[in-house]
N, C-alpha and C positions, 0 to 999 in steps of 0.2 A: 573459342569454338574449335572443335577437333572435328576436320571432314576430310573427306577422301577426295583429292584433288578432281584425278582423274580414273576413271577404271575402262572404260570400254566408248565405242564410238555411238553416240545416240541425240545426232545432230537433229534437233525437231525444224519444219520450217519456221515455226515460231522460235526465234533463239530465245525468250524469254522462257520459254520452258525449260528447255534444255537445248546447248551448247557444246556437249560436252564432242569430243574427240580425241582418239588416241591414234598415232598416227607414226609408224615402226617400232613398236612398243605393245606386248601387250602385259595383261593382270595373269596373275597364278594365284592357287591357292595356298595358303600361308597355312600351318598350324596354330591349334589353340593355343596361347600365351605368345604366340607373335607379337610386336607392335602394332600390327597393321595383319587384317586377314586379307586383304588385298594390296600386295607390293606391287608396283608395276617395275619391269624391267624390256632392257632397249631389245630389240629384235638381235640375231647375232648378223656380225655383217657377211660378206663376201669375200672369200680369198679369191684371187684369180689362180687360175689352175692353165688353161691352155686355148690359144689363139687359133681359129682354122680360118683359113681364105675364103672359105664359103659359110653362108647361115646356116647353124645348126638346125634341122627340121625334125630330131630325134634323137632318142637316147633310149638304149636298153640293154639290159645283163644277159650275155651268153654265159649261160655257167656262174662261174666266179669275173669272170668278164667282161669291162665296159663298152661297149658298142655303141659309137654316136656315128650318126648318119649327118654330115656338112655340108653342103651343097651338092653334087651328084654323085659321094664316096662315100662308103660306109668303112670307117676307122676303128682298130681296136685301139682300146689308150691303158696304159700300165698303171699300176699305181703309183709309178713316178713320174707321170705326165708325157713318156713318151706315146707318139699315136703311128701305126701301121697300116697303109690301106690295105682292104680285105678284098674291097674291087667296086664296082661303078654302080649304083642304086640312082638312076635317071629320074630328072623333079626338079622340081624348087617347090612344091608344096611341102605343106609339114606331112611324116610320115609315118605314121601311129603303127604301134608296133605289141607284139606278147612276148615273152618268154615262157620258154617250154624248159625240158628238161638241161637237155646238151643244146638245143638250138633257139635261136629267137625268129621270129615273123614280122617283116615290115610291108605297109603296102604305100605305093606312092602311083597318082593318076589311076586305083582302081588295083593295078596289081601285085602280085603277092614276088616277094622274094627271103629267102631263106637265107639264115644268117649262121654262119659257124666258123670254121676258121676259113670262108670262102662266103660266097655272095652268088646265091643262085636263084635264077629265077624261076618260078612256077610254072610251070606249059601242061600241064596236067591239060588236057581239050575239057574237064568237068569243071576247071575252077572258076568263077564266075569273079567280072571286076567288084571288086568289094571296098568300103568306103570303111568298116571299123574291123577290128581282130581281138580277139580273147582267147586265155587258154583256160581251158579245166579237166580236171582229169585223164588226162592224153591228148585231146583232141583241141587242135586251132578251130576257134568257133571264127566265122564270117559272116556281115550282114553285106548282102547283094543289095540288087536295085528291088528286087522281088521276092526275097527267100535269104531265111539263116540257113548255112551250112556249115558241113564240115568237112574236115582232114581224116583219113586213114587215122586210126589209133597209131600214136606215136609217128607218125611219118606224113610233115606237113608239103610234101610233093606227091602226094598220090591223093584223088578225090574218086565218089564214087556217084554218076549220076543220079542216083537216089538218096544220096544220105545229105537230105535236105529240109527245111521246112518251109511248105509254102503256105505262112501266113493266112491263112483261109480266115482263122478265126478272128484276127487282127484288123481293129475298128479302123486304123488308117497303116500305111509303110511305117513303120519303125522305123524313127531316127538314129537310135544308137543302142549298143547293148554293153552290158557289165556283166563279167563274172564272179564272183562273189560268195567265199564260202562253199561252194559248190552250187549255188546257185544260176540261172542264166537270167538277168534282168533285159525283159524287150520297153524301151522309152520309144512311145507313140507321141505325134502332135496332142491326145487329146487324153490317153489311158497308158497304162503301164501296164505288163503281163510276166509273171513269175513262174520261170521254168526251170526243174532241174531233171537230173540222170539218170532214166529209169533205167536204162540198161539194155535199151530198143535197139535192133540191125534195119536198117543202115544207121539212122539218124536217132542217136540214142536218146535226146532231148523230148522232155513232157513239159503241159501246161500242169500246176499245182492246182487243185482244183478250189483252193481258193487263192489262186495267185492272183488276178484280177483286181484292178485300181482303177478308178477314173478319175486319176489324176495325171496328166501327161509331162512333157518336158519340151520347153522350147527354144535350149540350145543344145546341141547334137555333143559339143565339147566341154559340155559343165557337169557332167556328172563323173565322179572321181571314189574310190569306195577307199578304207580307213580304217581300223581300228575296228573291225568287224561290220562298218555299218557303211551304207551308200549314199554320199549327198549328191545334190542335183539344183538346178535353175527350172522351177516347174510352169505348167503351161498357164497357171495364175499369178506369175512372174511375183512367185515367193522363192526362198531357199528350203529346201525340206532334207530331213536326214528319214533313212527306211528303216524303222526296228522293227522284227520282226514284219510284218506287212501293213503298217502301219506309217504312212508317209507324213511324219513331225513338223510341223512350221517351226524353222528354228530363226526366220529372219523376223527383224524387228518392224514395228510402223514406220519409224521415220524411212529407213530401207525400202523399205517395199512403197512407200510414197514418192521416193527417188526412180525408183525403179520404173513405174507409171508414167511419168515423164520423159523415159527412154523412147528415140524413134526406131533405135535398133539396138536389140538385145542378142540377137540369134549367134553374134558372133562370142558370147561369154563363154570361156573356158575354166575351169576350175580341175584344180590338182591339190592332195593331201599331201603334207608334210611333216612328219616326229620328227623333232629333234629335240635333243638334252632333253626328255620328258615330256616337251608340249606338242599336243597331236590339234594341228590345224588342218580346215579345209580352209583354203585360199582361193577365192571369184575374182576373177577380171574380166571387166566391162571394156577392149580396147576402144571402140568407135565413143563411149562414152568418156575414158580413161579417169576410170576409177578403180581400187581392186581394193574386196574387203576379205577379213580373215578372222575365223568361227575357231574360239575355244573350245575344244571338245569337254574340257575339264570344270572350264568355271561356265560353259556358255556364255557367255560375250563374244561382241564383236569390235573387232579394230582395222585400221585401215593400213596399207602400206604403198609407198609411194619411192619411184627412185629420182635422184638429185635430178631437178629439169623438167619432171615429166609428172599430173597426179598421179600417176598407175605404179603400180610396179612391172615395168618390162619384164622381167623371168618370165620363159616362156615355157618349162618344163622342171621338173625332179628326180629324180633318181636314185637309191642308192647304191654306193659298192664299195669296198677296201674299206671299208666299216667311216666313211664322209656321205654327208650328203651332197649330191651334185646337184647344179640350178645351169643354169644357160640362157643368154638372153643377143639375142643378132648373132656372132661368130665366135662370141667368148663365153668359156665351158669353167666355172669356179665351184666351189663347196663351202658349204655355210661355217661358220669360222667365230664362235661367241667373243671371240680375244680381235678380232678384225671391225674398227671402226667406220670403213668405206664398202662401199659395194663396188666389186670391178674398177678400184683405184679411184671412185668417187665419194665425196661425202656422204653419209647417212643423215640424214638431219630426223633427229625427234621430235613431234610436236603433242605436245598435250593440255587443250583446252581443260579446263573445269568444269564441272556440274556449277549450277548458280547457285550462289549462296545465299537464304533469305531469312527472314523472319516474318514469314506470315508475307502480310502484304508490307509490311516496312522495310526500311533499306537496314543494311548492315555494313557499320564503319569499321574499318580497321586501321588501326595505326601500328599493326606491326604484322607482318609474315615468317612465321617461320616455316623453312620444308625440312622431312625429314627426307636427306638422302646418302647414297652411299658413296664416299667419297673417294677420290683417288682413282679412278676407273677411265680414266680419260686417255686421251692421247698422252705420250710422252716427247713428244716434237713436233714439229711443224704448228701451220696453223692450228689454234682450238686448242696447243697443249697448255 
C-alpha cells in the first residue's frame, strides 16, 4: 500500500477518523511525474542574529533600513548585526508600526512617534491617541478611540482637525484596520467595511458602496494581509482570507472545533511570511498556546511549535537585506533553511499519519518503508 504519511494538520476529536498532524513541517506542491505530489519538508530554522537587553515590541523598515523598537529604544541594525540607538520610544507594550516612504510610524500607550534617522514624537494638538497605524498612498492612516484618521500627505507630524472619519456609519468601534492594495479594510466586533481613495480634502478615504460584510473579527491582532489577499480570526471564530470581498473560510472543522473550546481567543495575533516560495499565514493562540500555519499554495494547514512550549513564541516578521527577520522576548534572528535550531534550540519535527484502513478491517504490515531525503541532518553534535 502506497499512502501519503503525513500532508497537513487535521486532528479530528475522534482520532479514529483522523489523527493526522504536521508539526514544523509543511507539504508543497510537487510537479507532475514527481514521486510524490505531496513532499513534505521541515520548516527552515532560526539563525540568531542579535541580542537587546530589553523585549523587542517591534520591528520595521525605514527606507532600506531595519528599525526594531527593544524595550524603550528604538535601534537601527545594519546588515551585519550592528544596532544604533536612534533615541527613546517609552513602553513595554508591543508597538505596531507603518512604513512610509523615507520614514516609519510607531505608536506605543496610544501615541505616535516618527522614525528616521531620529525618534520624534508627534505633538501635533490634532493627533489623537491611536491603538493601530497604516500607510497608503502618502497618508499615515490611524484608528482612535472614535474615528479613523490621518496625517498631512507625506508628512506624518502634521494632522488637520478635520481630516477624519467619524464612524457614523459603523455598526460598532472598529477594532482594527488594514491597508491593502490601496484599499482601507475597517474590522468591527460584528461587520467589516471596505474603504478606499477617492481623493476627498481633508479626509480622502470612502466607503465602497459595496464594501459592506457582516462578518466581523474578534481579535484586533490576527489580521495580517499577503500575497495580495487579507486573512483574519473572524467574529464566528473561523479563519477567512478576503478575495476580492468575498470573506473565504479557509479553517478546517476539526480547527474551528478547537477553537469553540477556547475561553479566550481575543489575544490571537497572526503575521504572513514568504519565504524560499512558500507564502504562509501563521495564528497564534498565546493564552491557548497553540499556533497554526495556512498554505497559501496547497491550502493546508500545519502547526508550529518551539522546543518547550506548543506555540511558537515569534512574535513578529519582517523583511530586509533581502533575510527574513522573526523575534521572539529580546532575540532578533532570520529564517535560515540550512539552520536546524531555532535561537540555539532544537527544532523537533513531528508527523502523525492519516489512519490507514481497509474499510472496516484492520491493516497489517510487516514492513515500513519511508521514502526520504537523506543526508540533511546535523553534521555534529547531538541528532548528527
Amino acid at each position: 500500500m502506497l499512502t501519503r504519511f503525513a500532508v497537513n494538520s487535521y486532528q479530528s476529536p475522534a482520532l479514529s477518523l483522523s489523527a493526522q498532524r504536521v508539526v514544523n513541517a509543511r507539504t508543497v506542491k510537487a510537479q507532475q511525474g514527481s514521486r510524490t505530489q505531496t513532499p513534505v519538508f521541515r520548516n527552515p530554522g532560526i539563525t540568531s542574529f542579535l541580542t537587546f537587553t530589553g523585549r523587542i515590541r517591534g520591528a520595521q523598515r525605514v527606507g532600506s533600513t531595519l528599525v526594531v523598537v527593544a524595550g524603550e529604544t528604538a535601534y537601527s541594525v545594519s546588515s551585519s548585526g550592528v544596532s544604533t540607538s536612534l533615541g527613546s520610544l517609552p513602553g513595554s507594550e508591543d508597538a505596531p508600526s507603518a512604513a512610509g516612504v523615507n520614514e516609519s510610524v510607531f505608536l506605543s500607550g496610544g501615541v505616535g512617534y516618527v522614525v528616521d534617522s531620529t525618534v520624534t514624537q508627534i505633538t501635533d494638538a490634532d493627533f489623537q491617541p491611536a491603538t493601530h497605524v497604516q500607510w497608503s498612498d502618502g497618508y499615515f492612516i490611524f484608528l482612535g478611540s472614535d474615528r479613523v484618521f490621518v496625517s498631512q500627505l507625506n508628512d506624518p507630524l502634521i494632522y488637520d482637525a478635520l481630516a477624519y472619519d467619524s464612524l457614523t456609519w459603523a455598526t460598532r468601534q472598529p477594532i482594527s484596520i488594514i491597508a491593502d492594495t490601496r484599499d482601507l479594510i475597517h474590522f468591527m466586533p460584528d461587520a467589516m467595511a471596505i474603504g478606499y481613495n477617492k481623493g476627498t480634502s481633508p479626509y480622502p478615504f470612502a466607503l465602497a458602496s459595496d464594501g459592506f460584510i457582516e462578518l466581523g473579527c474578534i481579535a484586533p491582532k490576527s489580521p495580517a494581509k499577503g500575497d495580495n489577499t487579507v486573512y483574519w480570526f473572524a467574529s464566528d471564530r473561523t479563519v477567512r482570507s478576503l478575495r476580492g470581498n468575498n470573506p473565504v473560510r479557509i479553517s478546517t472543522e476539526p480547527m474551528e472545533q478547537f477553537f469553540a473550546s477556547l475561553a479566550v481567543v481575543d489575544d490571537a495575533y497572526g503575521m504572513f511570511i514568504s519565504h524560499a516560495g512558500v507564502f504562509e499565514y501563521v495564528l497564534t493562540f498565546p493564552t491557548a498556546e497553540r499556533t497554526f500555519a495556512y498554505n497559501v499554495a496547497t491550502e493546508l494547514w500545519a502547526e508550529r511549535e518551539t522546543f518547550g512550549s506548543t506555540r511558537w513564541t515569534v512574535a513578529g516578521h519582517i523583511e530586509a537585506y533581502g533575510r527574513h527577520f522573526v523575534w521572539s522576548d529580546n532575540r532578533l534572528g532570520y529564517l535560515d533553511a540550512e539552520t536546524y535550531t531555532e535561537f540555539g534550540l532544537p527544532q523537533v519535527v513531528t508527523l502523525t499519519s492519516e489512519n490507514l484502513n481497509d474499510g472496516v478491517n484492520w491493516v497489517h504490515f510487516d514492513r515500513v518503508e519511508i521514502d526520504a531525503d537523506m543526508g540533511g541532518g546535523l553534521v555534529s553534535g547531538q541528532g548528527a
